[in-house]
C-alpha angles and dihedrals in degrees: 000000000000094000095054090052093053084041086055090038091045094055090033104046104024101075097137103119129234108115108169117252109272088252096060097027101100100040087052092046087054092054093040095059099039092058125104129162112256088225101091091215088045092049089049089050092039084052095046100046119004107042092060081078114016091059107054118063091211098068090072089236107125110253115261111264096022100135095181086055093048098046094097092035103057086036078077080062124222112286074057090054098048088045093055098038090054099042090037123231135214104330097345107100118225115286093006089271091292109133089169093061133094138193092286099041087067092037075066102031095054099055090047092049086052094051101250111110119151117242 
């Protein structure tokens, strides 16, 4: 029952644009989906919220890890993408529906979505 909820969130509040091309979708949908964050309490938060959008192309979020769908996005810098992230913007909901982050947590999590997570 859950699942079908965040499958219903994730169509009706992730309108923000970014799909992949057709040519590199499903690689990048593979990779999306496969990601986790190598933090255990970051992974829980990333399954709980996140996923629900930044796995599935038709939700209009860019996948997790797709660099190409993230690059306008990270030239805002970081401090622009929290902000975003906690006030909401266009079809992201505030906070990302993560009513468990904080500031932090998405300071983490945002890096690791656009692909640029330090080793």
């Amino acid at each position: 029952m859950i699942g079908v909820v965040l499958a219903g969130l994730a169509v009706a509040g992730c309108q923000s644009g970014g799909a992949p091309s057709t040519a590199g979708r499903g690689e990048a949908l593979a990779r999306a989906q496969a990601m986790a964050p190598k933090d255990a309490r970051l992974a829980a938060l990333y399954a709980q919220s996140c996923k629900a959008c930044h796995t599935v192309p038709d939700t209009g979020a860019p996948l997790a890890g797709d660099r190409t769908a993230w690059d306008a996005r990270w030239a805002k810098g970081l401090p622009a993408l929290v902000q975003s992230t906690v006030g909401g913007l266009n079809g992201m909901p505030p906070g990302g529906q993560c009513f468990a982050c904080t500031p932090a947590d998405f300071e983490a999590l945002i890096p690791f979505l656009a692909g640029r997570e330090q080793s």
